[in-house]
N, C-alpha and C positions, 0 to 999 in steps of 0.2 A: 504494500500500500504506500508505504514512501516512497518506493521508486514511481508508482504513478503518480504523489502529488507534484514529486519534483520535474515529470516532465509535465505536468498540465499548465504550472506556471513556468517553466520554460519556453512554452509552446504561447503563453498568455505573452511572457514580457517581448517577446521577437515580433510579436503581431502588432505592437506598438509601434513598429519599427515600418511596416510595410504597408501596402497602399489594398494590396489584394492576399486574402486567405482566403482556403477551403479547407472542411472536413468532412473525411469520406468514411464510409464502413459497408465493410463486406461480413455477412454472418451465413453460419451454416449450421444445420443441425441435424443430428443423422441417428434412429434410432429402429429397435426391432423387439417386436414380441414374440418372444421362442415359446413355443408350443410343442407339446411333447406328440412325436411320431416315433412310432415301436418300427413301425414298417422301414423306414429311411436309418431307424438309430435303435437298435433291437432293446442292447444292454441300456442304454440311457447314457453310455459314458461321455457324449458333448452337449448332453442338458443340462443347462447352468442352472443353478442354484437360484439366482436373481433370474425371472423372467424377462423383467423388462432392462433392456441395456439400452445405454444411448453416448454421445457425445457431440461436442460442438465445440465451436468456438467465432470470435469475432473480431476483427482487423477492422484499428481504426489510424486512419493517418494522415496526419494533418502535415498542410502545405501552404508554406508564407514563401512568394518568393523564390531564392537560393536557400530557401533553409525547409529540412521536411525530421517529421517526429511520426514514431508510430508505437501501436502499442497491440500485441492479440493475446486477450482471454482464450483459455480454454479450458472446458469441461469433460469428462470422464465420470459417469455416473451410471451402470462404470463401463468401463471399455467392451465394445464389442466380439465376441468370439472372430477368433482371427486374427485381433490385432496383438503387438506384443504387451503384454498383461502390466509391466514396466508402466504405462498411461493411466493412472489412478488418481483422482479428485481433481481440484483444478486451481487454477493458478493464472499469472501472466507470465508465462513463457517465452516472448519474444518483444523486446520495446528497445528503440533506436534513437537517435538522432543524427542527422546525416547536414553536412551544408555543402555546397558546389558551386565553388564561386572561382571564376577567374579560371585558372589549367589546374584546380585541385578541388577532390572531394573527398572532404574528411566523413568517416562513419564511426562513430561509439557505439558499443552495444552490440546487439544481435544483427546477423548481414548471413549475406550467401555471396558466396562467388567462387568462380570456376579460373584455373591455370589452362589451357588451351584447352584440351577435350576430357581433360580429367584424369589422367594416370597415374598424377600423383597429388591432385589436388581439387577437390571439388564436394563444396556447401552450398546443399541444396534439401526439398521439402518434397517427396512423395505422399499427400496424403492418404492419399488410398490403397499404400503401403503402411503405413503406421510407420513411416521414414522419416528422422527431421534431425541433421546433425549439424543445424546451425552452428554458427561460430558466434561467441563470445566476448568480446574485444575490442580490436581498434582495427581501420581497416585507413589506407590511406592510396587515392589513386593519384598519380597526377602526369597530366600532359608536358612534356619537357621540350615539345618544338620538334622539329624535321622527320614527323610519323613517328616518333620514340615512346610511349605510353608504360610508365611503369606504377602496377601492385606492389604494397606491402599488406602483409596479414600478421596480426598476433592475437591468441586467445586462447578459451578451451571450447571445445563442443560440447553442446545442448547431450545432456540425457535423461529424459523423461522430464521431470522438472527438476533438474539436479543438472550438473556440468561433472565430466569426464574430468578425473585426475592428469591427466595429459594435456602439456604445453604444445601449440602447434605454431610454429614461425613460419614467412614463406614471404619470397620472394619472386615478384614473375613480371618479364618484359618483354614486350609486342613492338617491331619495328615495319612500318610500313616502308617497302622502298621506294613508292613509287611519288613519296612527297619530298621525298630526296632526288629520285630523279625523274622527273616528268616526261621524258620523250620515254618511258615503260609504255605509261598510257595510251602515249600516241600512237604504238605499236600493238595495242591491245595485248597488254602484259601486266599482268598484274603481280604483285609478291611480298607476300609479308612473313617475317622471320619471328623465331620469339626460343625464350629458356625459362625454365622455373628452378626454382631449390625452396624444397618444402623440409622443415626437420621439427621432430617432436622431442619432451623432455618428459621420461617418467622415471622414476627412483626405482630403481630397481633392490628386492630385499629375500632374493631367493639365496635359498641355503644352500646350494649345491651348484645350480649355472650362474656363470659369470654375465650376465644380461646384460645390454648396452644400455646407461640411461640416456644417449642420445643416438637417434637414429635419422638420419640424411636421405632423401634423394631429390634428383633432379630430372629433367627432362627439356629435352629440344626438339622444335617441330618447325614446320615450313609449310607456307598454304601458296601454291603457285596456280594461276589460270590464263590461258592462253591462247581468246579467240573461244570456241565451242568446248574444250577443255579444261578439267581442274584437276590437280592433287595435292591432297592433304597426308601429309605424315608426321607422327610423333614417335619419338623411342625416350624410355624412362631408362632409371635405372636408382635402383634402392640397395642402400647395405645390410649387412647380415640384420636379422629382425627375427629372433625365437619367438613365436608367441601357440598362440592356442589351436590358430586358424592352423598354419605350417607344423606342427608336432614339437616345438619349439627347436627347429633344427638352425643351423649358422648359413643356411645360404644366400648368397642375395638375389632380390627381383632385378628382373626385367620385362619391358614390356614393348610391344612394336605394332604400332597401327596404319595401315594404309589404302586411302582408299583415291581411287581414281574414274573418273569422270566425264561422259560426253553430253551435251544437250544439243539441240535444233529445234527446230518446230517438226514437231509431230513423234520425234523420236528422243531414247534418254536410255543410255546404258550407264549401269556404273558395276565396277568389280571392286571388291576390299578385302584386306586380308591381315589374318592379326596373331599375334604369340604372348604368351605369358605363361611368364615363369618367376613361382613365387613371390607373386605381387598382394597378396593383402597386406592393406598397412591403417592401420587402427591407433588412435591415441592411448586404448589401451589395450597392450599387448592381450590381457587376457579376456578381452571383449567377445562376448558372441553373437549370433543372429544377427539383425542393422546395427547394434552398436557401436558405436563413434569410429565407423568408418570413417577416414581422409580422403580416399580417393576414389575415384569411380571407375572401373572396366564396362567398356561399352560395347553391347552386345554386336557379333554381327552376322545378326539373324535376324529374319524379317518377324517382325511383331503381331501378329494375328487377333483379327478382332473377333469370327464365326467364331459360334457356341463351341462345336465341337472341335475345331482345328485346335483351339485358345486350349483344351484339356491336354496341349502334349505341350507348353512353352520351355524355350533353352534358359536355362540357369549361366551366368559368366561363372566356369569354375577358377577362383582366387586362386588359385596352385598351380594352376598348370592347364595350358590347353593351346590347341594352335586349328588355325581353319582360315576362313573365307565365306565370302559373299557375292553372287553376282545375280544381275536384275538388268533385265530391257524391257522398254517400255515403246509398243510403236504404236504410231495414230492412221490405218490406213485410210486413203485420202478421203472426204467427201464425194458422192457425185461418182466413182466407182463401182464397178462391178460386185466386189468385195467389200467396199467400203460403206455403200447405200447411203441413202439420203444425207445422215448425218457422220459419217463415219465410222469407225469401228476401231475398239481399243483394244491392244494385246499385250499382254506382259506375262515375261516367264522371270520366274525367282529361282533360285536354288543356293544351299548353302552347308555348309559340314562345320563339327566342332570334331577334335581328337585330342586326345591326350597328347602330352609331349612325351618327349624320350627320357627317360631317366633310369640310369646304368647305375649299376653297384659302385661303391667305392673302394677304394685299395685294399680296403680289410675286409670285403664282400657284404657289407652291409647296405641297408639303402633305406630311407628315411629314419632313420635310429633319431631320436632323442639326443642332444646335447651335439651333433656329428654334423657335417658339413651335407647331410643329406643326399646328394645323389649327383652324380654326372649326369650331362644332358649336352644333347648334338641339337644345336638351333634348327639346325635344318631338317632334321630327322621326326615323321611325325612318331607318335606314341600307335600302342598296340591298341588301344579301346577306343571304341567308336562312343561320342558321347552322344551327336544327333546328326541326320542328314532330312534336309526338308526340299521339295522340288516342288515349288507349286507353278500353276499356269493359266490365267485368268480370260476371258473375251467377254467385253463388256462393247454392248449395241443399242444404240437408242432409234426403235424402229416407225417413232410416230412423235407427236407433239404431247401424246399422252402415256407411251409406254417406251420402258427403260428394262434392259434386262443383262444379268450377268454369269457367265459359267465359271465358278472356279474348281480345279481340280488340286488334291494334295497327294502326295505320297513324301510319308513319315518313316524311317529310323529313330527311334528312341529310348534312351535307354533306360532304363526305368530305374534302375538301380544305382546308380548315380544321382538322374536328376531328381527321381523322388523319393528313395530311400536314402541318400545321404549318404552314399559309402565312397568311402574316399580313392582313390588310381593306387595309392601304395598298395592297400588292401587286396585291389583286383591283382596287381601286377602280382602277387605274392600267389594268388590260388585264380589261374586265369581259367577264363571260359564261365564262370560260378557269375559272370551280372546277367541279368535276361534284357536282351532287345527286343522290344515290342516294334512289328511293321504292322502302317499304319494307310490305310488308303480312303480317302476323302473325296466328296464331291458338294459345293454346294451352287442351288439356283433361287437368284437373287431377282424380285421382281419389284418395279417403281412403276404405278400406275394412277395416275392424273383422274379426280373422281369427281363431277361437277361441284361447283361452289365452293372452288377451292382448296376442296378434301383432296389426301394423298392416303394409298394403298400398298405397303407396302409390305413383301412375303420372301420369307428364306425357309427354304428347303436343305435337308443337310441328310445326309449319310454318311457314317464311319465305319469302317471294317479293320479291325484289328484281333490279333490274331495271339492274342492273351492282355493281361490287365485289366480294364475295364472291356475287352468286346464289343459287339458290334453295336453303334447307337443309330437312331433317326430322332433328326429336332422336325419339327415346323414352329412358323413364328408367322403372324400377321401383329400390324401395326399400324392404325388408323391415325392417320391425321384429322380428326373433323374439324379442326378450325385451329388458327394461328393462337388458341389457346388452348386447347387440348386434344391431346392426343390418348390412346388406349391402346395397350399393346396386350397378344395374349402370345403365350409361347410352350413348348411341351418338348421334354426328351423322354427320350424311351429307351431306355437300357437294356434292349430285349435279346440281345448275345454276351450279360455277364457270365465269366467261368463258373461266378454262384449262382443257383437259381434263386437264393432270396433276395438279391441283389437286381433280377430282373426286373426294375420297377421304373414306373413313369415321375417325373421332375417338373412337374407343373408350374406357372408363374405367369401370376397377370398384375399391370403396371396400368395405372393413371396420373397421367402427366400431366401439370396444369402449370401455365404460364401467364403472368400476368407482369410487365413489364421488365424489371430487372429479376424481378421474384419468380423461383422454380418450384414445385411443388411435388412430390412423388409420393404414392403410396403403391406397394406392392403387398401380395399375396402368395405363397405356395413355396416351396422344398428349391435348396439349395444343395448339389452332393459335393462330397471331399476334391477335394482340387488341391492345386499348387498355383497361385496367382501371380504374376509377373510384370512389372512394367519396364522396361531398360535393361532389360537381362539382370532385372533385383526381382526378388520371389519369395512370397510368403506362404503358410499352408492355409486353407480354408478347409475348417472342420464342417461337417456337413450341418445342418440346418434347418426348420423349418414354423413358418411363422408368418407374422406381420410387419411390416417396415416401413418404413417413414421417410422420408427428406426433405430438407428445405434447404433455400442457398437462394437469399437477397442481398442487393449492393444499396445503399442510400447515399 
């Protein structure tokens, strides 16, 4: 409470100062009534105790000016199944003051910010993950002239309402060349350089390993583009770092991203491809699940929205993994054969994750505890397949009133990895023991234009797989009847689980109400166990069923 009265008259005495203020606020609140189903949850073991769960919160931030304050309540009463349990009561969690005047902007308080794509450095807010490893501190950017733009960072990261014992320093700078030299431009060349150094400080008081209490890295990248081309690359590299995540062994990360680029009109390829190797790095070593992650591994694998596709997503494994990405997108002409009236849209995806290579060490061991962990050939992939996905979409718009899409999947996944959590030493140790589940997908997606402005919208889905969950069918309609409400109703059917009590339908109907800035949801019906995913970060959802709530206005 004193920290909010002392920013409200800070917020009060600077507005004295200025000609023009606003204050804004954004609120959300999200909540479920669980209801017991024998069917869906036999033994009862994820029926909560407290029926009713819920949580919210509210961003408010006020702006004179070059000068901006903010402040977000939030409540946990109490956290919803699924999220991490760590979110209990509530509190103000994030409040700032931030000013931007002249080539510098200084931030106190709570901030987010990213070192180029995140390898070794990146605060940020998932909320639909129960993610948020804000930073704590002092943040200062400033423009130094000739495209030169340098970060500083110092603080602790956000944990739950509490802050991570871990110091995080960092340093990061972005060099445009082409305000350095102008005739780039004129040649349609673009290029900007950039380095970071991130290092953390925790006291180390284990009785037996010598643990580092400072731990360093850095990273260098390059965004070059050239006319219809671009490439981005960054490579990290981190020193030795024992912690929970790695088996506490002495090796260090690396990390290498790159992705490349074409555009035109109508058409748009891009390939990428990435390695890592012992890259988690956390403020505290002995952190689990989201906790006070530092950096981000960015997936590269295509993100899936359908029901049933979204039931197989890639996890970024921290340890080790090495793959690629590639996707074309073509637009065949209008006014064509092929093409019809309005054209016709084609893109094919496809992408793998693998293990990396990791060889015994001198004394034939290989991830031991306290030991250097494991040789490893950069270029050599690993023995375990962790995912391979092929999709391939054609999307046709055959009227002024009808829109239609086919997408095809075929899935490699391993189950046992990304959803049982067993780690590559484990497998390397007793190989052939993970199960890969193939997976083959189809779905048809239809948009159809319904007088007075109504919209009709239906996905049809099929899944065949061939253990783990088994063969599904969704369907899904979704009424638009007015730029105020919409009604969706949707259904799986589980009807090739390997259990037959598990053979069951997944009901769920939604009414959506919109009125201005304000969103309105209430849902209905069964949610089953999953793995949820946004950015290659992944939480589990225990299954579920019941009543649900939403709201989410800005003022």
């Amino acid at each position: 409470m004193k920290k909010l009265l002392l920013l409200v008259l800070l917020c009060s005495a600077w507005s004295a100062w200025g000609q023009q203020s606003t204050l804004r606020a954004i609120l959300q609140s999200d909540a479920q009534w669980y209801l017991r189903d024998e069917v869906l949850d036999p033994s009862g073991e994820f029926y909560p105790d407290e029926r009713l769960l819920g949580q919210g919160f509210a961003l408010f931030t006020y702006t004179d000016g070059d000068f901006q304050a903010g402040m977000r309540y939030e409540n946990y009463q109490n956290v919803m199944l699924g999220f991490p349990p760590g979110f209990r009561g509530e509190g103000i969690s994030y409040r700032y003051a931030r000013l931007n005047r002249d080539r510098w902007n200084i931030t106190v308080g709570n901030f987010y910010e990213q070192f180029g794509s995140g390898l070794i450095f990146r605060s940020y807010e998932e909320r639909g993950l129960g993610l948020d490893n804000a930073m704590d501190g002092v943040r200062i950017i400033t423009d130094m002239g000739h495209g030169l733009t340098v970060k500083g960072v110092l603080g602790r990261q956000r944990l739950y309402f509490g802050k991570g014992e871990g110091i995080v320093r960092g340093l990061d700078g972005e060099w445009s060349l082409n305000q350095v030299f102008p005739s780039l431009s004129e040649k349609q060349f673009y290029a900007t350089v950039g380095a970071s150094f991130i290092s953390k400080f925790q006291k180390s008081f284990d009785p037996i390993l010598n643990l580092p209490n400072n731990v360093g890295a850095w990273a260098t990248r390059a965004n070059l583009s050239y006319k219809n081309f671009a490439w981005n690359t960054e490579y990290a590299y981190k020193i030795n770092d024992p912690s929970y995540d790695n088996g506490y062994i002495y090796r260090p990360g690396t990390a290498f991203l790159s992705t490349l680029s074409y555009s035109q009109k109508g058409l748009g390829i891009l390939a990428s491809v990435k390695r890592i190797d012992n890259m988690s790095f956390r403020s505290n070593r002995d952190g689990q699940q989201f906790d006070l992650f530092i950096n981000f591994l960015p997936p590269t694998t295509k993100p899936h929205t359908y029901a049933l596709a979204a039931l197989y997503p890639y996890a970024t494994q921290v340890n080790g993994e090495m793959g690629g990405q590639f996707e074309i997108n073509y637009m065949i002409p209008r006014g064509s054969k092929l093409g019809g009236k309005y054209g016709t849209q084609l893109s094919l995806n496809t992408s793998m994750a693998n293990s990396i290579d990791k060889g015994f060490l001198e004394d034939g061991t290989r991830g031991q505890k306290g030991s250097m962990g494991y040789t490893s050939n950069a270029f050599d992939f690993g023995p375990i397949v962790y995912f391979r996905d092929v999709n391939a979409s054609v999307t046709r718009k055959f009227s002024k009133k009808y829109k239609s899409q086919v997408t095809l999947f075929n899935f490699e996944y391993n189950k046992t990895v990304l959803n049982d959590g067993v780690g590559d030493i484990t497998l390397l140790e007793a190989p052939g023991t993970d199960s890969i589940i193939n997976v083959q997908a189809v779905v048809w997606e239809n948009q159809i234009k319904l007088p007075k402005g109504q919209t009709l919208r239906t996905e049809f889905q099929l899944a065949l797989a061939d253990g783990f969950r088994g063969d599904m069918a969704m369907g899904l309609a979704e009424w638009t009847i007015s730029s105020d409400w919409t009604l969706a109703v949707q259904d799986i059917y589980n009807y090739g689980h390997p259990s037959e009590s598990r053979r069951i339908h997944y009901p769920i109907i939604s009414l959506i109400h919109f009125n201005g800035p304000t969103r309105v949801q209430i849902g209905y019906g069964r949610q089953q166990q999953g793995i949820f995913c946004v950015g290659g970060v992944c939480r589990v959802v225990p299954p579920s069923s019941g009543l649900s709530f939403s709201l989410t206005t800005s003022l």
